[in-house]
C-alpha positions in Angstrom: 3.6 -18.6 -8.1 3.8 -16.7 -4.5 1.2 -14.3 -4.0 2.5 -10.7 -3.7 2.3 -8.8 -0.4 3.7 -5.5 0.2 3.8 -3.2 3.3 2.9 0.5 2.9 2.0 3.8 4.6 -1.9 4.6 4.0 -1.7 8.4 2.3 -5.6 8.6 1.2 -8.9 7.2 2.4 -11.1 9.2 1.3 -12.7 7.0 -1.1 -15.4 4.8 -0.1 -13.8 1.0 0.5 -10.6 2.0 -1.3 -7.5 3.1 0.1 -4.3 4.6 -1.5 -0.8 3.2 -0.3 2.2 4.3 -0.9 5.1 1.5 -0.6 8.8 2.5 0.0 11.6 0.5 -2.3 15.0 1.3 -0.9 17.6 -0.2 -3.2 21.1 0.4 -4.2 21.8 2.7 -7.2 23.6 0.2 -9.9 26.4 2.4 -9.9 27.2 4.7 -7.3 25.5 2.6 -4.1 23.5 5.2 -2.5 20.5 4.1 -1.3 17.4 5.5 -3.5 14.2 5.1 -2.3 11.7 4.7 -4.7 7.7 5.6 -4.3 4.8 4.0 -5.5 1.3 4.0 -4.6 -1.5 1.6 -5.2 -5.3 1.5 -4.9 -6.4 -0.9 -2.3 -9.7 -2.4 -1.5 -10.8 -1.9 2.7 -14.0 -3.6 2.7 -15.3 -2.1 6.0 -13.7 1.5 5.7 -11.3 0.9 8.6 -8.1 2.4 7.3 -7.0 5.6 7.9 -4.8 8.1 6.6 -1.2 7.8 8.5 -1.8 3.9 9.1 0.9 1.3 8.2 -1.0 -1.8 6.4 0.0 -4.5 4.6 -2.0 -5.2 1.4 -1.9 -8.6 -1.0 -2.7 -8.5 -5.0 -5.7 -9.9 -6.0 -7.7 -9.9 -9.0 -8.9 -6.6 -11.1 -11.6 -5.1 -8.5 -12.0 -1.7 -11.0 -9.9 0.0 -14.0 -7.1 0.9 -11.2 -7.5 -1.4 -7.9 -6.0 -4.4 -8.0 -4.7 -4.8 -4.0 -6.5 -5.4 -1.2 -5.7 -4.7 2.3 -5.0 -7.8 4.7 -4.2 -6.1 7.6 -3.5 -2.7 9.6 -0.4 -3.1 11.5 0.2 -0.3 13.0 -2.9 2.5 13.7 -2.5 6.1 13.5 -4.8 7.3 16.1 -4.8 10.8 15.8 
């Protein structure tokens, strides 16, 4: 079985070594064929706090780290340096 990786807009760090990304699913509706794009967000582990809010990452599943987190971020891809 292929691990699952997704790529995702950071929209919360402001826990400690957990980050919340939201990852965009454009798909075409079954019927009509406009594109919907579909939100959903998911708790990440970011060992050494480097994530920020605004950065694009790409996180992998892993096994349960708490109740919600079961991701954890492999990279930062792109770095909002505000």
């Amino acid at each position: 079985m292929a691990v699952k990786e997704r790529v995702g807009l950071v929209v919360s760090d402001k826990m400690d070594k957990t980050v919340v990304v939201a990852v965009e699913n454009r798909s075409p509706h079954p019927k009509y064929q406009k594109i919907v794009v579909r939100t959903k967000r998911y708790k990440a582990h970011d060992e050494e706090n480097k994530c920020r809010e605004g950065d694009r990452v790409r996180i992998r599943e892993t096994r349960p780290l708490s109740r919600t987190k079961r991701w954890q971020v492999i990279e930062i891809l792109s770095s909002n340096k505000a």
